[in-house]
MDTraj code that builds the backbone (N, CA, C; nanometers):
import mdtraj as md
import numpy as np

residues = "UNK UNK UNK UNK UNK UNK UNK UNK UNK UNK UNK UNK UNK UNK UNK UNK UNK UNK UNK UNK UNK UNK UNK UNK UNK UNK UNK UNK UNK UNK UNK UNK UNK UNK UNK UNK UNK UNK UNK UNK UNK UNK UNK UNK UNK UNK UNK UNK UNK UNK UNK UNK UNK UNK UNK UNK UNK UNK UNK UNK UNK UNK UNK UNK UNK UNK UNK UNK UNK UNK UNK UNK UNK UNK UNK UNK UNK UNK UNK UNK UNK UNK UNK UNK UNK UNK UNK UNK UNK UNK UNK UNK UNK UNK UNK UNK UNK UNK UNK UNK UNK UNK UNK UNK UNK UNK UNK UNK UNK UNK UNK UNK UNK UNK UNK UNK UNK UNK UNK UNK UNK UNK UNK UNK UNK UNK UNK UNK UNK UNK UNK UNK UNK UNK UNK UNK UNK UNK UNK UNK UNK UNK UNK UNK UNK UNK UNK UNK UNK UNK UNK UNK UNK UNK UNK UNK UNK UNK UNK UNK UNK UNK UNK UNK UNK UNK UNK UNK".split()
xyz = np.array([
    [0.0851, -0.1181, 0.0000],
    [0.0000, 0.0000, 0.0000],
    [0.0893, 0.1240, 0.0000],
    [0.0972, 0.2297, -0.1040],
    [0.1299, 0.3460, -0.0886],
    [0.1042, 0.4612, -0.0207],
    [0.1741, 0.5343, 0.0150],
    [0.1075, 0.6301, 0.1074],
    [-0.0128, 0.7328, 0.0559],
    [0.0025, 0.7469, -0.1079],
    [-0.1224, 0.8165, -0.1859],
    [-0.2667, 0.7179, -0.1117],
    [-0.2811, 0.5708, -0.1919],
    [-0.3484, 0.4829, -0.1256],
    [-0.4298, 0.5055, 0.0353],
    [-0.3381, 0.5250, 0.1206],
    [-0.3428, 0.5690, 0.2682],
    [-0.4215, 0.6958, 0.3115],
    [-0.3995, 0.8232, 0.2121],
    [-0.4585, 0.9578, 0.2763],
    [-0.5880, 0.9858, 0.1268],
    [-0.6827, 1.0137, 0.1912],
    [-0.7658, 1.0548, 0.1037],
    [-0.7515, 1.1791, 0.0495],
    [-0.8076, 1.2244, -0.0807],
    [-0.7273, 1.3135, -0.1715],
    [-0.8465, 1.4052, -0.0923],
    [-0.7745, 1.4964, -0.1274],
    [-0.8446, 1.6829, -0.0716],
    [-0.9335, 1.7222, -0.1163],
    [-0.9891, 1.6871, -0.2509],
    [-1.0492, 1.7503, -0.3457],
    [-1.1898, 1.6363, -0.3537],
    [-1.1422, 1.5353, -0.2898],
    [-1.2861, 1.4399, -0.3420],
    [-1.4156, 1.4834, -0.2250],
    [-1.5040, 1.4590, -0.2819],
    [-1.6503, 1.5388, -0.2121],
    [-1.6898, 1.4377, -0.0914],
    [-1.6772, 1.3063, -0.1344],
    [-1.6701, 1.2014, -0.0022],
    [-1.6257, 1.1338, -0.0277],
    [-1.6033, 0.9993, 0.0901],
    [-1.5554, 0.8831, 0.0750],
    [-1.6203, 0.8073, -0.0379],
    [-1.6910, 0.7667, -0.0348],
    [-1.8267, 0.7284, -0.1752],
    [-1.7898, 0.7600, -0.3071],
    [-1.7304, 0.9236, -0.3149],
    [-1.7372, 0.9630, -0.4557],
    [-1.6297, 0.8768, -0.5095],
    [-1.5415, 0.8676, -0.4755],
    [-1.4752, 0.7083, -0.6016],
    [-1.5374, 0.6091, -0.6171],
    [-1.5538, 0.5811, -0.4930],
    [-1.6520, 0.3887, -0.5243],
    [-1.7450, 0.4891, -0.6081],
    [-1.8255, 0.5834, -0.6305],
    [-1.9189, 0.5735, -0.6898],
    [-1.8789, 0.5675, -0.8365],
    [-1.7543, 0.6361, -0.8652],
    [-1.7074, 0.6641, -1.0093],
    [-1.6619, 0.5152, -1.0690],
    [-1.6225, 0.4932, -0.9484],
    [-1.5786, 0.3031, -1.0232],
    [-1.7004, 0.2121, -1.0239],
    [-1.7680, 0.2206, -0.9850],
    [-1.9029, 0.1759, -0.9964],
    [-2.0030, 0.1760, -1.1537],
    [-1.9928, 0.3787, -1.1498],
    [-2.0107, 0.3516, -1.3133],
    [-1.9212, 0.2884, -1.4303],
    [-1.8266, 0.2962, -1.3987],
    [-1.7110, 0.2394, -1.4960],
    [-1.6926, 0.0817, -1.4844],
    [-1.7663, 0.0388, -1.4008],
    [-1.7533, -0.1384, -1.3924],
    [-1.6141, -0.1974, -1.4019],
    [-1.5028, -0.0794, -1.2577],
    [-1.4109, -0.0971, -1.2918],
    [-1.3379, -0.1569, -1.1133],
    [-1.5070, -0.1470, -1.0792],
    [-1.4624, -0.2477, -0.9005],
    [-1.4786, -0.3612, -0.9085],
    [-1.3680, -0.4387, -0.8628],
    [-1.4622, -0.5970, -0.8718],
    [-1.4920, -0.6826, -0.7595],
    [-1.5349, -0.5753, -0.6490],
    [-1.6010, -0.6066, -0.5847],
    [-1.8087, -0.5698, -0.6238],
    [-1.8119, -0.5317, -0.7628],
    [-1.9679, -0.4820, -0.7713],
    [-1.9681, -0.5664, -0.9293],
    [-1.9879, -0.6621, -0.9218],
    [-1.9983, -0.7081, -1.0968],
    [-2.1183, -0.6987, -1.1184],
    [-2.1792, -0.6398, -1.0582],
    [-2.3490, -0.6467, -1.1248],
    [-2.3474, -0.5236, -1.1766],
    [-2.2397, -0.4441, -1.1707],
    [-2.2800, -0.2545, -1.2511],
    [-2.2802, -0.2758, -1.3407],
    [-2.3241, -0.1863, -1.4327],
    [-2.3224, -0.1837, -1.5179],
    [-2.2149, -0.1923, -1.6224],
    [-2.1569, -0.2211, -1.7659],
    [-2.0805, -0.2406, -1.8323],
    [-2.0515, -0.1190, -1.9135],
    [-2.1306, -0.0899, -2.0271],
    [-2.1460, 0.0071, -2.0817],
    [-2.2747, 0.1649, -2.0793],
    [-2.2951, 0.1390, -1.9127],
    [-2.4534, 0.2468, -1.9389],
    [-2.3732, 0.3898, -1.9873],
    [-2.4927, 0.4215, -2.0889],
    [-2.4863, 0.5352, -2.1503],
    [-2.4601, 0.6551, -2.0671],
    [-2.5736, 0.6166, -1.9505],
    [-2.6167, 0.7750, -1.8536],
    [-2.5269, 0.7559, -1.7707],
    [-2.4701, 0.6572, -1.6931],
    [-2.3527, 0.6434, -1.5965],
    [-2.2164, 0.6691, -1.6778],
    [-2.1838, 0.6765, -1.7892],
    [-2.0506, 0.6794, -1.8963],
    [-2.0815, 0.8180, -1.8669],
    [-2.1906, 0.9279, -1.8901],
    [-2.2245, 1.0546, -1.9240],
    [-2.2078, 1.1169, -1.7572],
    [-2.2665, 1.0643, -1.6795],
    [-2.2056, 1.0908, -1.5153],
    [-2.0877, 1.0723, -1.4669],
    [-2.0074, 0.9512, -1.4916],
    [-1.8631, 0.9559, -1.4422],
    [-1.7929, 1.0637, -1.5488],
    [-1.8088, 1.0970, -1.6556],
    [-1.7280, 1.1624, -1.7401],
    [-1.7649, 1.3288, -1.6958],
    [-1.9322, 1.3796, -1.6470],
    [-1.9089, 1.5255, -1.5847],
    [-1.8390, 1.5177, -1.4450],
    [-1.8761, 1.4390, -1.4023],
    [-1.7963, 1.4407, -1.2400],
    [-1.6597, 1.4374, -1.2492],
    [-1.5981, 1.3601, -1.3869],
    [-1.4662, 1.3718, -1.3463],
    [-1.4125, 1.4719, -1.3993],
    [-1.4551, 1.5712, -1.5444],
    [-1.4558, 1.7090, -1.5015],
    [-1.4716, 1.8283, -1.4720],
    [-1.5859, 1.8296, -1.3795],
    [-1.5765, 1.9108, -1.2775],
    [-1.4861, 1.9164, -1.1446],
    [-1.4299, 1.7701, -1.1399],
    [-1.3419, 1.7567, -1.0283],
    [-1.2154, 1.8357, -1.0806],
    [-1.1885, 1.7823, -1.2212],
    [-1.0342, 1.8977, -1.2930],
    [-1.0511, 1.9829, -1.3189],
    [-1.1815, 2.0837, -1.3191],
    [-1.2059, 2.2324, -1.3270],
    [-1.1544, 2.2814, -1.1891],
    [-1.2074, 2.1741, -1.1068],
    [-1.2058, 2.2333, -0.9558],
    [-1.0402, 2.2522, -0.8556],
    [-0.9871, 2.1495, -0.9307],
    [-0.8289, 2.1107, -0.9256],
    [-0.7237, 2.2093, -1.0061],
    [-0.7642, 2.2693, -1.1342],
    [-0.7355, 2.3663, -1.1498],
    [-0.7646, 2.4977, -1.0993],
    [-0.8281, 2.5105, -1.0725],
    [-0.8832, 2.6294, -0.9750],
    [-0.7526, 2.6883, -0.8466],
    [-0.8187, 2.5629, -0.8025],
    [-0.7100, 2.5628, -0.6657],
    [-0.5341, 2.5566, -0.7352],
    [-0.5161, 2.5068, -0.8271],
    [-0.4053, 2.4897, -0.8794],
    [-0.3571, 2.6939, -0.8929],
    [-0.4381, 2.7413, -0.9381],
    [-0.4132, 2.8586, -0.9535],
    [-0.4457, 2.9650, -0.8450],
    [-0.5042, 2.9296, -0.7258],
    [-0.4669, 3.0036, -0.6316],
    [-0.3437, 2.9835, -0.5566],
    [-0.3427, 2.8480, -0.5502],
    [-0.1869, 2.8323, -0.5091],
    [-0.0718, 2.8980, -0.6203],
    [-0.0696, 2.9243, -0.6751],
    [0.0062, 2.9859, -0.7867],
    [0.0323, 3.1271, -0.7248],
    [-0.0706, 3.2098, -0.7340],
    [-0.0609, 3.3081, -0.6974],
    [-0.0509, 3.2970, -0.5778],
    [-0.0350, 3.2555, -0.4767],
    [0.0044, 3.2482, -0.3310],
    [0.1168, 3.2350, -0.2868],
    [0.1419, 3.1541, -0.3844],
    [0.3121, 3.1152, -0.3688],
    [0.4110, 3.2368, -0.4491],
    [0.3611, 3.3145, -0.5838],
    [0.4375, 3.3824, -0.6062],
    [0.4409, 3.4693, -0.5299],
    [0.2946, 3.5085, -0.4691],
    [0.3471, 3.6652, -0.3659],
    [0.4260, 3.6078, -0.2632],
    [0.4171, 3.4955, -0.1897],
    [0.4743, 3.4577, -0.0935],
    [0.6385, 3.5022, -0.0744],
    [0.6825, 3.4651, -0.2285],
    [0.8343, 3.4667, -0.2362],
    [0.9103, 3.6482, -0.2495],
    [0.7646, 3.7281, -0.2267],
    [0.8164, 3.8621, -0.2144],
    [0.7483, 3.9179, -0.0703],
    [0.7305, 3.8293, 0.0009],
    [0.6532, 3.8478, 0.1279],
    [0.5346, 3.8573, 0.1630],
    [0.4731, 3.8383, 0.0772],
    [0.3317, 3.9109, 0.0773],
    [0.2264, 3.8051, 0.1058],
    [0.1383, 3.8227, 0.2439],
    [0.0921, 3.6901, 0.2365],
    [-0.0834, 3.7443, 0.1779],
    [-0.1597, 3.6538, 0.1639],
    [-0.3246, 3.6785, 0.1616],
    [-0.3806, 3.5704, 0.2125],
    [-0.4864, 3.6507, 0.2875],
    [-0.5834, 3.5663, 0.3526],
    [-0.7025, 3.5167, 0.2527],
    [-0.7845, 3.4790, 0.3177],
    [-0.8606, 3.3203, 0.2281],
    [-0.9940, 3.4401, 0.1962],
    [-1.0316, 3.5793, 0.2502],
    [-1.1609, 3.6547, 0.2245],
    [-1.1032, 3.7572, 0.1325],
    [-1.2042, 3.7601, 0.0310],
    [-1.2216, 3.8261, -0.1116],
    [-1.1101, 3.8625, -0.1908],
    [-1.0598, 3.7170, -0.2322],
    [-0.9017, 3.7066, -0.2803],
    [-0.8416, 3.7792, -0.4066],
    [-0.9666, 3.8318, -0.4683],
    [-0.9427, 3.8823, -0.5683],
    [-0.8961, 4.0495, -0.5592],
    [-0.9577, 4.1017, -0.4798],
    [-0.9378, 4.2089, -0.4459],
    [-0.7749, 4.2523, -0.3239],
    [-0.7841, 4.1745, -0.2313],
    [-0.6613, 4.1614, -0.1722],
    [-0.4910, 4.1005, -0.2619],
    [-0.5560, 4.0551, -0.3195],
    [-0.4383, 4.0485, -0.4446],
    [-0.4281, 4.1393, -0.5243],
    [-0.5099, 4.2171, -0.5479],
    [-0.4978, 4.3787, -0.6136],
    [-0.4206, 4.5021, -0.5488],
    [-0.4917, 4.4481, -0.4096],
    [-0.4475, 4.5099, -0.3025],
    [-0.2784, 4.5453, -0.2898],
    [-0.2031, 4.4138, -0.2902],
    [-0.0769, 4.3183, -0.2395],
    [0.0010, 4.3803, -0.3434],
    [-0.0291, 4.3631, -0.4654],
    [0.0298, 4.3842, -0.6158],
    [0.0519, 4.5286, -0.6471],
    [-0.0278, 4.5921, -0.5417],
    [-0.0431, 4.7475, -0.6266],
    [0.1299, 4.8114, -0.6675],
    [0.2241, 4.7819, -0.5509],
    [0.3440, 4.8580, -0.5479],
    [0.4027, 4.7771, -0.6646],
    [0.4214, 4.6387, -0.7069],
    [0.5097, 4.5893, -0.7733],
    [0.4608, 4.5313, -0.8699],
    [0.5278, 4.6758, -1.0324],
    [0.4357, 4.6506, -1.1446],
    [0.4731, 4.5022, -1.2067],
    [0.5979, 4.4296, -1.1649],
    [0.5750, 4.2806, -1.2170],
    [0.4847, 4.2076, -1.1824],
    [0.4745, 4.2195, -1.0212],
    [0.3972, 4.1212, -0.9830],
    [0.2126, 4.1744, -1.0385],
    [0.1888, 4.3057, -1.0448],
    [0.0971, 4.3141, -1.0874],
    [0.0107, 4.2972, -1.2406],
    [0.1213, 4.2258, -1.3182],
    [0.0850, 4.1869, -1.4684],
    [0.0721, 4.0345, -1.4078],
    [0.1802, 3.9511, -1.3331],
    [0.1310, 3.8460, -1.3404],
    [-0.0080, 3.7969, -1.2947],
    [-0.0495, 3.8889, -1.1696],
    [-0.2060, 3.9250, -1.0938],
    [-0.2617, 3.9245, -1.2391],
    [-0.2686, 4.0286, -1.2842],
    [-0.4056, 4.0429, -1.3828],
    [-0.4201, 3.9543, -1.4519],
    [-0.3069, 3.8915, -1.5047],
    [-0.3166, 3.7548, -1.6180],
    [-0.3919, 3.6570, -1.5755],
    [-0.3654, 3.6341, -1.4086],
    [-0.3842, 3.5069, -1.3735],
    [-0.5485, 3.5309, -1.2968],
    [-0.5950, 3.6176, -1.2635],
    [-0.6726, 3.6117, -1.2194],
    [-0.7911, 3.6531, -1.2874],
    [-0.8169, 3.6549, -1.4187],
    [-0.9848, 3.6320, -1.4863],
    [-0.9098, 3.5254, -1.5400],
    [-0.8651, 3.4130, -1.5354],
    [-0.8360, 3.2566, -1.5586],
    [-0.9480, 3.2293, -1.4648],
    [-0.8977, 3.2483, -1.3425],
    [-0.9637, 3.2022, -1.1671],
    [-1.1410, 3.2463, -1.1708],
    [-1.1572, 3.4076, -1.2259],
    [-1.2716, 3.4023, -1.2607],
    [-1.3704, 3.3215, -1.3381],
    [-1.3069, 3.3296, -1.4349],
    [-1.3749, 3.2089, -1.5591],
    [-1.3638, 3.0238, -1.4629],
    [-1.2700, 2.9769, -1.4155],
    [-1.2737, 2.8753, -1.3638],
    [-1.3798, 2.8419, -1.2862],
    [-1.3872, 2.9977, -1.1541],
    [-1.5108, 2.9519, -1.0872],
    [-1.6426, 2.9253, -1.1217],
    [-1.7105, 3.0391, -1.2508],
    [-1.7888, 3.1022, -1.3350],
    [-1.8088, 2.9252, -1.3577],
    [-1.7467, 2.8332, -1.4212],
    [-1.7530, 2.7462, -1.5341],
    [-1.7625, 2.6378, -1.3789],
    [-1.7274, 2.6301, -1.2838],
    [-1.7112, 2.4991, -1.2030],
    [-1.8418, 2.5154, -1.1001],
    [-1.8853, 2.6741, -1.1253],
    [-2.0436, 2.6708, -1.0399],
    [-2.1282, 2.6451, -1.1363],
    [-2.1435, 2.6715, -1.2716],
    [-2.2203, 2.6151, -1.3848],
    [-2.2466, 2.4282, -1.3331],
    [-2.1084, 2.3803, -1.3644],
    [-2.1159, 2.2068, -1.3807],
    [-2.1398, 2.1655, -1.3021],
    [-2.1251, 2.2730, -1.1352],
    [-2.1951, 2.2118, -1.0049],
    [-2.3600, 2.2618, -1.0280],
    [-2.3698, 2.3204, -1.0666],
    [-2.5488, 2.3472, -1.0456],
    [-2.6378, 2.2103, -1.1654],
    [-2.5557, 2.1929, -1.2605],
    [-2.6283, 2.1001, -1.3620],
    [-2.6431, 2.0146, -1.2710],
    [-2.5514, 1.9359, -1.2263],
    [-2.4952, 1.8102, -1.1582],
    [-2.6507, 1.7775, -1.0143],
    [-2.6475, 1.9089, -0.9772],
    [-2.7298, 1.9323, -0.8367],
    [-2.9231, 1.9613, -0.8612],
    [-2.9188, 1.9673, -1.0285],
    [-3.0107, 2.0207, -1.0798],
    [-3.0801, 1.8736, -1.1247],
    [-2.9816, 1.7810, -1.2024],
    [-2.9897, 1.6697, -1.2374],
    [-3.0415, 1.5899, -1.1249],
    [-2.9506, 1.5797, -0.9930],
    [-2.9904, 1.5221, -0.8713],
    [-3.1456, 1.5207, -0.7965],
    [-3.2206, 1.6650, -0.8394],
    [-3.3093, 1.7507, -0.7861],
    [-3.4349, 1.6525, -0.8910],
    [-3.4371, 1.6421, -1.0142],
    [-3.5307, 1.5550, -1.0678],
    [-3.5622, 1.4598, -1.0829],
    [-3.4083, 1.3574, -1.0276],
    [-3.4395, 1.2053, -1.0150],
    [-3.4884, 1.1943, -0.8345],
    [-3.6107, 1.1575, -0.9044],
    [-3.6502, 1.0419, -0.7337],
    [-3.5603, 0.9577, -0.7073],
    [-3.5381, 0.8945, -0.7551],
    [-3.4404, 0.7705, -0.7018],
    [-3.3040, 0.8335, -0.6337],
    [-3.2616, 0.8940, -0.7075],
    [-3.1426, 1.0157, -0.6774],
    [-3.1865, 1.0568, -0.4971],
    [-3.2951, 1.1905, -0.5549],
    [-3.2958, 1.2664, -0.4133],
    [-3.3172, 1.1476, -0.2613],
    [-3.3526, 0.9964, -0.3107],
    [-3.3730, 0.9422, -0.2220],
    [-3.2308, 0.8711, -0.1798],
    [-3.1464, 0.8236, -0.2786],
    [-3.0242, 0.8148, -0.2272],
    [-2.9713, 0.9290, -0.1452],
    [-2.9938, 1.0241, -0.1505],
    [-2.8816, 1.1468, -0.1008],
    [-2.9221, 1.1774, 0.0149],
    [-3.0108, 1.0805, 0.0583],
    [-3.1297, 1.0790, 0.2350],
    [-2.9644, 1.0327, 0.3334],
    [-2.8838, 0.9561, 0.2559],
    [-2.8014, 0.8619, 0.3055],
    [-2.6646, 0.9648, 0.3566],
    [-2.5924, 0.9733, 0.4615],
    [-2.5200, 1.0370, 0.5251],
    [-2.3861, 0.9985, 0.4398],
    [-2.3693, 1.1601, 0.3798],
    [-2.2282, 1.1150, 0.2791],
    [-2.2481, 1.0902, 0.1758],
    [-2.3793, 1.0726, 0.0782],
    [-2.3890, 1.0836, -0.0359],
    [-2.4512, 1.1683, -0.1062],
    [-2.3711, 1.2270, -0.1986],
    [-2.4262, 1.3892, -0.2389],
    [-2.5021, 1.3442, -0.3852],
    [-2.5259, 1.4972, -0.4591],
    [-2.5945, 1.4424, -0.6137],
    [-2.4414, 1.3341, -0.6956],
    [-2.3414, 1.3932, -0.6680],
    [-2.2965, 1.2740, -0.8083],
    [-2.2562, 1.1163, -0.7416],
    [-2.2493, 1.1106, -0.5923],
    [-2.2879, 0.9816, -0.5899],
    [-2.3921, 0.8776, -0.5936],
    [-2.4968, 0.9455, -0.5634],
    [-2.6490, 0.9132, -0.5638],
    [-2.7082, 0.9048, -0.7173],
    [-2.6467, 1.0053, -0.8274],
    [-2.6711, 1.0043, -0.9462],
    [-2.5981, 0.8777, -1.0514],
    [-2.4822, 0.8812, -0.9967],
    [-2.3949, 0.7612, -1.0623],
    [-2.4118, 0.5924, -0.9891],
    [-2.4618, 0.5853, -0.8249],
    [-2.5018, 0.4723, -0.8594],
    [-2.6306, 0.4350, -0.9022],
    [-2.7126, 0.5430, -0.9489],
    [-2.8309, 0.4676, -0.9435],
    [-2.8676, 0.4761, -1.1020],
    [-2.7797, 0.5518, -1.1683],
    [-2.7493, 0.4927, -1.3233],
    [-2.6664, 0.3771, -1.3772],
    [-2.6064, 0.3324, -1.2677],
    [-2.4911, 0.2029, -1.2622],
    [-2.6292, 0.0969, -1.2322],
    [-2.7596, 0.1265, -1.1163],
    [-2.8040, 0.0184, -1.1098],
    [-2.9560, -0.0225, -1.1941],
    [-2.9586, 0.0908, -1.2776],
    [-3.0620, 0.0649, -1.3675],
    [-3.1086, 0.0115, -1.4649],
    [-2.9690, -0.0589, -1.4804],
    [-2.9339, -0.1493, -1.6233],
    [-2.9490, -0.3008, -1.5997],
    [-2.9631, -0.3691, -1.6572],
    [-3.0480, -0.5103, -1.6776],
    [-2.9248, -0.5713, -1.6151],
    [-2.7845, -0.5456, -1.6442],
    [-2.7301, -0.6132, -1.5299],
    [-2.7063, -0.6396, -1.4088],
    [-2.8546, -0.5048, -1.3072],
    [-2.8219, -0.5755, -1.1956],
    [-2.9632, -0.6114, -1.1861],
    [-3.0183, -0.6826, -1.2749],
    [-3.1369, -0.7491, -1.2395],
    [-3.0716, -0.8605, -1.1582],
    [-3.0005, -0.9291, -1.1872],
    [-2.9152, -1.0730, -1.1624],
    [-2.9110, -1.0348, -0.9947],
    [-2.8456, -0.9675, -0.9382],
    [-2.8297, -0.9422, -0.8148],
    [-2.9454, -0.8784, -0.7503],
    [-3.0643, -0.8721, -0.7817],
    [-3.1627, -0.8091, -0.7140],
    [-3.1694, -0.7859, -0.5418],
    [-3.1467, -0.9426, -0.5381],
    [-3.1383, -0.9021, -0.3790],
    [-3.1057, -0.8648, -0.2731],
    [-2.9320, -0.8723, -0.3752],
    [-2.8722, -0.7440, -0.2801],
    [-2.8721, -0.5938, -0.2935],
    [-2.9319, -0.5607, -0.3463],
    [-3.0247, -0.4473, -0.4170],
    [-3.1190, -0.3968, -0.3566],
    [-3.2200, -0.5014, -0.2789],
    [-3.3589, -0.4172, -0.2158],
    [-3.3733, -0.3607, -0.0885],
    [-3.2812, -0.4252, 0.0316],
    [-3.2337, -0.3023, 0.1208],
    [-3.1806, -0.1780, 0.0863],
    [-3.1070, -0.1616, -0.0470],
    [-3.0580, -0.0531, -0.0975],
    [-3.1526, 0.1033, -0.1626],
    [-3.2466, 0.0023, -0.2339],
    [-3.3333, 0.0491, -0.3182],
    [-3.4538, 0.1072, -0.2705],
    [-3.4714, 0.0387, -0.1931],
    [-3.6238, 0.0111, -0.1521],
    [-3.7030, 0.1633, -0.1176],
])
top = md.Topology()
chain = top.add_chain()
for i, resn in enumerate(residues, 1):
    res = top.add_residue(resn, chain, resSeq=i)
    for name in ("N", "CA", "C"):
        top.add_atom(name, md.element.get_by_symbol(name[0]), res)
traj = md.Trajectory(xyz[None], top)
């Protein structure tokens, strides 16, 4: 076991949200009844996984800019970062071209990663089956959405019964 293996990544929404992504991908083999090829679970693991790299870039680029002011002293706190980096930058016209460049990137990132979170939460909001998974402590819309497009497919008729405590 590696130590990646060992610490759960920062960015994932819960414990669940992988099993749920490997779930649609019929790529656990501890679940052979998921599905193989579902259309709508292929179309769910593929927004979830990126919105997770919208969201990873994001952060990728505040750390960017955190670290460059850092190395001229300058620290910023975590409230209205956009503006306190305007703030920070004003005296030093290098650092203030790299500010402007980098930060309507960060705009547009968020702009585009609250879009793919509202579909995602919007999607969640019309499936019954969905909003009734997400009753469950720790499972949000894209885990509740991805297994229950993983279990709608004729391959887990076969396993039904371990299914109807689940389902029910």
């Amino acid at each position: 076991m590696t130590p990646h293996d060992m610490q759960p990544s920062r960015f994932a929404r819960s414990p669940a949200f992988g099993k749920s992504l490997r779930l649609a991908s019929h790529t656990d083999p501890s679940n052979r009844w998921c599905a193989e090829g579902s259309a709508t679970a292929e179309k769910l693991r593929r927004r979830a996984h990126f919105s997770q790299r919208v969201q990873v870039k994001l952060h990728d680029i505040e750390m960017s800019v955190r670290g460059i002011l850092r190395g001229f002293g300058l620290k910023q706190n975590h409230t209205r970062f956009d503006r306190r980096i305007r703030e920070l930058v004003a005296g030093h016209p290098s650092l203030a071209a790299i500010a402007e460049s980098l930060l309507p990137v960060r705009v547009t990132l968020r702009r585009e990663f609250a879009r793919l979170e509202k579909q995602v939460r919007t999607m969640a909001r019309i499936d019954d089956r969905a909003r009734l998974s997400m009753s469950v402590p720790g499972a949000g819309p894209i885990v509740s959405l991805t297994f229950n497009a993983a279990t709608k497919t004729r391959h887990a008729s076969n396993h039904r019964s371990k299914l109807e405590p689940i389902l029910a």
